[in-house]
C-alpha positions as a Markdown table, in Angstrom:
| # | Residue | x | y | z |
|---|---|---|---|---|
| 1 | Unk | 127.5 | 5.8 | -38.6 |
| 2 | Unk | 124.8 | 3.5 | -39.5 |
| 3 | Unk | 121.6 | 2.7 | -37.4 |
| 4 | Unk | 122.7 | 0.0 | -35.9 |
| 5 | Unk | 125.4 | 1.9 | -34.2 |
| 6 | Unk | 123.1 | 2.8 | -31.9 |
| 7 | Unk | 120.9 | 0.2 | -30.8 |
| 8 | Unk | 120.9 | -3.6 | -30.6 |
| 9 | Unk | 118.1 | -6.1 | -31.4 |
| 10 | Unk | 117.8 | -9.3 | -29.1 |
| 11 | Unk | 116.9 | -12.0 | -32.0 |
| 12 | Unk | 115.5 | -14.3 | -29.0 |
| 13 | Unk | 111.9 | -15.4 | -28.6 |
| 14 | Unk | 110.5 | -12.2 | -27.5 |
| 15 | Unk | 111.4 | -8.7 | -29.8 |
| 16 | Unk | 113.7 | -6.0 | -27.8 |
| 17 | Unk | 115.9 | -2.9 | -28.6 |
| 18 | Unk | 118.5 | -2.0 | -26.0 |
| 19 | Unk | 120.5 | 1.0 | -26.1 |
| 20 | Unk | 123.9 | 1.7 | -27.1 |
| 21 | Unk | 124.4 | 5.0 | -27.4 |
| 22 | Unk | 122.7 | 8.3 | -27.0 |
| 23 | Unk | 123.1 | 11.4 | -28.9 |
| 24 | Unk | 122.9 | 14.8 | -27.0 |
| 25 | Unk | 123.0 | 18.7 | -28.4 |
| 26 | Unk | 124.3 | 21.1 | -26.2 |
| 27 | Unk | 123.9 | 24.8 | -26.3 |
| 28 | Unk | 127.3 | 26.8 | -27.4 |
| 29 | Unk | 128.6 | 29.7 | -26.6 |
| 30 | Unk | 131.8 | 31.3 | -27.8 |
| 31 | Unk | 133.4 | 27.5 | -28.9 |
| 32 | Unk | 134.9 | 28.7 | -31.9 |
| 33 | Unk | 136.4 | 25.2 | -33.0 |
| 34 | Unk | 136.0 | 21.9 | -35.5 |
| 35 | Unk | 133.5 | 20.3 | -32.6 |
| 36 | Unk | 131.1 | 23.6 | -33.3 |
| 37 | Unk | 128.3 | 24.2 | -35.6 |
| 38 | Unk | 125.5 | 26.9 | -35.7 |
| 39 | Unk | 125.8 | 27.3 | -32.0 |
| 40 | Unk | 125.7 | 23.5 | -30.8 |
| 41 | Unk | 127.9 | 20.8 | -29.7 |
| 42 | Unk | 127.2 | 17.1 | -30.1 |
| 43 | Unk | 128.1 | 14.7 | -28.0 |
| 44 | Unk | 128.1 | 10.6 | -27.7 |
| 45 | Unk | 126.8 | 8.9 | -25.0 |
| 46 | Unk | 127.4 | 5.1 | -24.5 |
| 47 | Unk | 125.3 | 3.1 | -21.8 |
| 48 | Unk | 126.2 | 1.2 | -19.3 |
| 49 | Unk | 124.7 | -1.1 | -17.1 |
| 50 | Unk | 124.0 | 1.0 | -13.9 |
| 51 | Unk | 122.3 | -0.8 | -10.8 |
| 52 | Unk | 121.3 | -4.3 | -9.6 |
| 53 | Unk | 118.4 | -4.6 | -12.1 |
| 54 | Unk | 120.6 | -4.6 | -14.9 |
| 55 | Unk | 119.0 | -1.1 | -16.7 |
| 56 | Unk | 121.0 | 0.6 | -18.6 |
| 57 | Unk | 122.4 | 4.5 | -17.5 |
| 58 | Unk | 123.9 | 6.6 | -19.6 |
| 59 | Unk | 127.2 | 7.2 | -19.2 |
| 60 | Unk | 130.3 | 9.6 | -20.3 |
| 61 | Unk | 130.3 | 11.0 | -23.7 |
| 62 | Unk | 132.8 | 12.4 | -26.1 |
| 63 | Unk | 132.6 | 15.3 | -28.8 |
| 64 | Unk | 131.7 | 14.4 | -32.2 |
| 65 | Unk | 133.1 | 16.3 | -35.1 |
| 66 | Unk | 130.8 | 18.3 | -37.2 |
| 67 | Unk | 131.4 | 15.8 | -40.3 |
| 68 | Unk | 130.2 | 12.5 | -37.8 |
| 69 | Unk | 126.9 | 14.9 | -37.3 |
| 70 | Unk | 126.1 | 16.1 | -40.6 |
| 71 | Unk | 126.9 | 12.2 | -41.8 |
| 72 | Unk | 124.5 | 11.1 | -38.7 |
| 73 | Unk | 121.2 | 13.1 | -40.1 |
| 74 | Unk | 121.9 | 12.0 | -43.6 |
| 75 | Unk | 121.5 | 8.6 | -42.2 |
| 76 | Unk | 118.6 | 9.9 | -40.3 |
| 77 | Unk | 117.6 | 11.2 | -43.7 |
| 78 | Unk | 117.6 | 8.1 | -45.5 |
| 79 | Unk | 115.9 | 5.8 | -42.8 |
| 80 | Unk | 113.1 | 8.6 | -43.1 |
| 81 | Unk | 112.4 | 7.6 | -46.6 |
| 82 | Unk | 112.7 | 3.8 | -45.9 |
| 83 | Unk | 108.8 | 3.4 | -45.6 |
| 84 | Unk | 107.7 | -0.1 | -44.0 |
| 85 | Unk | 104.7 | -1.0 | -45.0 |
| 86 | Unk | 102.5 | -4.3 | -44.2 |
| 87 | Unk | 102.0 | -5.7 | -48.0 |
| 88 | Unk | 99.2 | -8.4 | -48.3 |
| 89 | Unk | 100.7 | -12.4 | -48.6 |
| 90 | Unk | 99.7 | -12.6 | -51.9 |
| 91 | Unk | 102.5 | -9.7 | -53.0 |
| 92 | Unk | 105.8 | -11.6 | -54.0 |
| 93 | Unk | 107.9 | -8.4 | -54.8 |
| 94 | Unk | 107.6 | -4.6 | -54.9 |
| 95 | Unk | 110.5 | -2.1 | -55.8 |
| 96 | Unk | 110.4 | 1.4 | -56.8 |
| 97 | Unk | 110.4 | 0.0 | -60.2 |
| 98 | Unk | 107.5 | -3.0 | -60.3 |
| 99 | Unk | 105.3 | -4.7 | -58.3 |
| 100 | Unk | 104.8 | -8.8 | -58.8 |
| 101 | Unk | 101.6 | -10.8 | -57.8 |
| 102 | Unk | 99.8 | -13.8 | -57.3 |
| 103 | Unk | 96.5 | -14.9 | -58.0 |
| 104 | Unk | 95.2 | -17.8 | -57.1 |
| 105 | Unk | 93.5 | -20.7 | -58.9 |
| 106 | Unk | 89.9 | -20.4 | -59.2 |
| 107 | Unk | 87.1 | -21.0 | -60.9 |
| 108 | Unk | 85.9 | -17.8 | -62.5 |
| 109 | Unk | 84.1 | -16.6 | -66.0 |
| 110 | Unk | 85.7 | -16.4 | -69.4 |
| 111 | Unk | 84.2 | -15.1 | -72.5 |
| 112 | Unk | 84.2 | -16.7 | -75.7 |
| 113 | Unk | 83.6 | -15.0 | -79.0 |
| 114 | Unk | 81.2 | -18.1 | -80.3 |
| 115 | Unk | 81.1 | -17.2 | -83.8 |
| 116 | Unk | 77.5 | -15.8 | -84.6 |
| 117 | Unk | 76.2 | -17.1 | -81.6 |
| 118 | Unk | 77.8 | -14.1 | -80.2 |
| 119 | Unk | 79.6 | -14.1 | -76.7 |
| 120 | Unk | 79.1 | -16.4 | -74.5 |
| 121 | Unk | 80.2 | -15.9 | -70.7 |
| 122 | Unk | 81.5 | -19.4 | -69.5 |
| 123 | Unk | 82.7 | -20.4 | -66.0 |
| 124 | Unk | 86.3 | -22.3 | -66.4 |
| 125 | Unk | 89.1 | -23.3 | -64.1 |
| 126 | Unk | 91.9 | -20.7 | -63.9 |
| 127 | Unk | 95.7 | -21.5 | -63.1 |
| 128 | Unk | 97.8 | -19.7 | -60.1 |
| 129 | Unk | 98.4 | -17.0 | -62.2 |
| 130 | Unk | 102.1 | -14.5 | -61.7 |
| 131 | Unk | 101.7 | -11.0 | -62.5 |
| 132 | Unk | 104.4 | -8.5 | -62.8 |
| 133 | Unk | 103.4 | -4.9 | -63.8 |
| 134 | Unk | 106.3 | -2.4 | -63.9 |
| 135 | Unk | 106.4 | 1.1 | -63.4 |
| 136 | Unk | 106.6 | 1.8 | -68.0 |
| 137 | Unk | 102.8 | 0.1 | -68.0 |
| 138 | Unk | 103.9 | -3.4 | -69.1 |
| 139 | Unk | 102.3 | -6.2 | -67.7 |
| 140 | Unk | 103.5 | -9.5 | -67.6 |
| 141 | Unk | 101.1 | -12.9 | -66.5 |
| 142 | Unk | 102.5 | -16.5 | -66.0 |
| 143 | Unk | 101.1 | -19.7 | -64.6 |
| 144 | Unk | 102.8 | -21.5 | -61.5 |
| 145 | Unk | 102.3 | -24.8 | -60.4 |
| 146 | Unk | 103.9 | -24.4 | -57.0 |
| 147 | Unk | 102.0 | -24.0 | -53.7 |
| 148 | Unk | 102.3 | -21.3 | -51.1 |
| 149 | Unk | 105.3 | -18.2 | -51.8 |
| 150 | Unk | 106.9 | -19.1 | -54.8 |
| 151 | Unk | 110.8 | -18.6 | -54.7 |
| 152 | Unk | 113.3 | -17.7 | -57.5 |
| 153 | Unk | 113.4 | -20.9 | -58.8 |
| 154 | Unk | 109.7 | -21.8 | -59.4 |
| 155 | Unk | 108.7 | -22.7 | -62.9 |
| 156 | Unk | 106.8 | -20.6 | -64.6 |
| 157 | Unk | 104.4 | -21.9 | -67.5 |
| 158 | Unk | 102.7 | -19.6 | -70.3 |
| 159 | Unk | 99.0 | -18.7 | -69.2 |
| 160 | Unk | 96.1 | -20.4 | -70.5 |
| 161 | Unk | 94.8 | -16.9 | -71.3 |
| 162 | Unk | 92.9 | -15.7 | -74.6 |
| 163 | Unk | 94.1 | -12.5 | -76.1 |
| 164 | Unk | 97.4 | -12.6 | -74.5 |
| 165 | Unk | 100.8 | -13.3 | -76.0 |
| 166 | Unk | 103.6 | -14.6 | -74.3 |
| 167 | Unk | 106.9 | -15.0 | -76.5 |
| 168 | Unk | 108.2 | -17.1 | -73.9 |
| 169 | Unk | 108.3 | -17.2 | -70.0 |
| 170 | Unk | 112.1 | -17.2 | -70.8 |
| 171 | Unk | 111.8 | -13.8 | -71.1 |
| 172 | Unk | 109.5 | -13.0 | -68.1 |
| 173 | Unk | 110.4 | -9.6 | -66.3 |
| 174 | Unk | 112.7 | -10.2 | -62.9 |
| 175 | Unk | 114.3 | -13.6 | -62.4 |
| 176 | Unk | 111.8 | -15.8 | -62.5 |
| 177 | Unk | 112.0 | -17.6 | -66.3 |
| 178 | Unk | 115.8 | -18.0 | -66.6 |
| 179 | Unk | 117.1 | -20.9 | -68.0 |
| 180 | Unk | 118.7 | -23.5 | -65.9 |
């Protein structure tokens, strides 16, 4: 059983769920059989389309097995720890193992090490920067060219950065940087 077993989402202009099934739990007594477990029974509803304004009823249902129950929660389960979260427009990627970034162009201050003048804070143009940083601490920082969400297939450039060393934006983290 999956989640879409039991509902269906209306792709049309305006966002809907309709119901296809529903899942009762009865109270059992003395049902000593494959359908029974700790004292319940579980049984499938499909719904049908009941009256003239087209709303759905609930109609007959059948016995599920104790195996199509236990695998229902551990779908249940999973979906649980499916978390959706609202991620800002700017975040290109995110997995349990990285998270990938854009910044965009901008002027902003650099410091220079100005011989024995000593540092000097300067205000420079900065690229559309790329940043991956995966869950082992590494960080990785590219330039794009390309407007608005970049896909798989955008070019990445080494950053116009000082103190940081990019062997090659061939070997940038994900699939961004693969030769074509």
């Amino acid at each position: 059983m999956k989640p879409t077993d039991f509902f269906t989402f209306d792709g049309g202009g305006k966002p809907s769920i309709k119901p296809e099934c529903a899942i009762l739990f009865h109270r059992a007594t003395g049902v000593t059989d494959s359908y029974v477990g700790n004292d319940f029974l579980v049984s499938m509803h499909d719904f049908i389309v009941g009256d003239e304004k087209n709303e759905p009823v609930i109609g007959a249902g059948r016995l599920l097995i104790k195996e199509d129950v236990e695998s229902l929660f551990r779908s249940l389960l999973k979906m649980r720890n499916n978390k959706v979260e609202l991620l800002p427009s700017n975040v290109v990627s995110i997995s349990e193992g990285h998270i990938a970034w854009t910044v965009p162009a901008k002027i902003r201050p650099m410091l220079f090490n100005i011989g024995s003048s000593g540092i000097k804070k300067l205000n420079v143009p900065w690229p559309r920067l790329l940043i991956v940083a995966n869950r082992d601490g590494k960080m990785a920082v590219a330039t794009l060219k390309v407007r608005g969400r970049p896909s798989s297939k955008a070019k990445l450039y080494n950053a116009p950065l000082m103190n940081i060393v990019v062997k090659s934006v061939q070997n940038f983290p994900g699939s961004w940087g693969k030769k074509r």
